[in-house]
C-alpha positions, 0 to 999 in steps of 0.5 A: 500500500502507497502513502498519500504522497506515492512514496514507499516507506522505506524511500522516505528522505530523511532531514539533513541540515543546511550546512551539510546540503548537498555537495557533502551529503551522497544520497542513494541516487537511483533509490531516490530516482526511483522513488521521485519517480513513483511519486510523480506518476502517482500525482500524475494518475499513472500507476508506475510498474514495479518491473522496467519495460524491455530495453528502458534504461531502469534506474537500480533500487537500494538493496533491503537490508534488515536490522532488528534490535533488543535494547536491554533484552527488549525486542519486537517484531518488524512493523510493517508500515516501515516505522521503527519501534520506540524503546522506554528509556531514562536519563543516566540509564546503561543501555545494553543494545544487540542489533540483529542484521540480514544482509541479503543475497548479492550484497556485501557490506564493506562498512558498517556504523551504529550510533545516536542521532538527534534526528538528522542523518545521513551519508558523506564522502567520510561515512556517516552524517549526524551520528554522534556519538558513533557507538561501533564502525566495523570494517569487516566485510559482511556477506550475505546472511544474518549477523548480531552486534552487541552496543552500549551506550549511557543515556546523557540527561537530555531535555524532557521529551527528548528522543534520540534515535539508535541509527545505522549506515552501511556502505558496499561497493557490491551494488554500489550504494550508501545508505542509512537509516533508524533502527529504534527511537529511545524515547525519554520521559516527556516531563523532567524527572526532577519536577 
């Protein structure tokens, strides 16, 4: 099922701040070709094919890659709508986080970044943008498969309300492609523990 905008969830631009837009930033191009273009269509009264007609030079879409997390023993199933699950958190509270990753058939990471973002993120020419602190890069490459990782992390006293995101990025020269996104939202109380 499309959104009202025909844009499938898992194209959906992220924000990127003004001082990072756009020489630094890489984008998954042909994701976001292919999304663009969908949504277009859509507007336009068309319905575009999933598939590309004979001979038509097709833009490529993003591989999907799958990342499911456990923060403090806490996991849940995948949503379907494409949003990802918000874990209870508190100021000063140890998390201890396993990320569950599912590369799939004819993908090979050559790098990949966990780390907290206050809400924007993405890719640069250096790796990840808005990911701070970076919690783990790993080098290794990872073949197509099921693969854990094990982060931890110190809540910092953040304002009320405040939800920092748990985000990854990975990057692969088979397809070439650089992507990012959010694994969990950490949502903290919404009032001040102190009032």
């Amino acid at each position: 099922m499309r959104p009202k905008n025909g844009l499938l969830a898992e194209y959906w631009p992220q924000p990127v701040p003004a001082g990072v837009r756009p020489s630094s930033v890489t984008v998954l191009r042909a994701g976001l070709v292919t999304a663009l273009a969908a949504g277009v269509l859509a507007a336009g009264g068309c319905s575009s094919s999933r598939r590309c007609p004979p001979g038509a030079s097709c833009p490529a879409t993003a591989p999907r890659v799958t990342f499911i997390p456990a923060v403090n023993g806490v996991s849940f199933a995948p949503r379907k709508d494409g949003h990802v699950h918000s874990y209870r958190v508190r100021p000063g509270e140890h998390l201890v986080m396993r990320v569950a990753v599912t590369v799939p058939t004819h993908v090979t990471i050559t790098a990949l970044w966990f780390g907290i973002s206050a809400g924007t993120w993405g890719n640069g020419p250096g790796g990840p943008i808005g990911m701070n602190p970076i919690l783990a890069h790993y080098r290794q490459v990872l073949p197509a498969g099921s693969h854990t990782f094990g982060l931890h992390w110190r809540i910092p006293h953040l304002h009320a309300g405040t939800s920092p995101y748990l985000i990854y990025a990975w990057s692969s020269r088979q397809p070439d492609a650089s992507v990012s996104g959010s694994v969990a939202t950490l949502a903290l109380p919404s009032t001040s523990i102190n009032s």
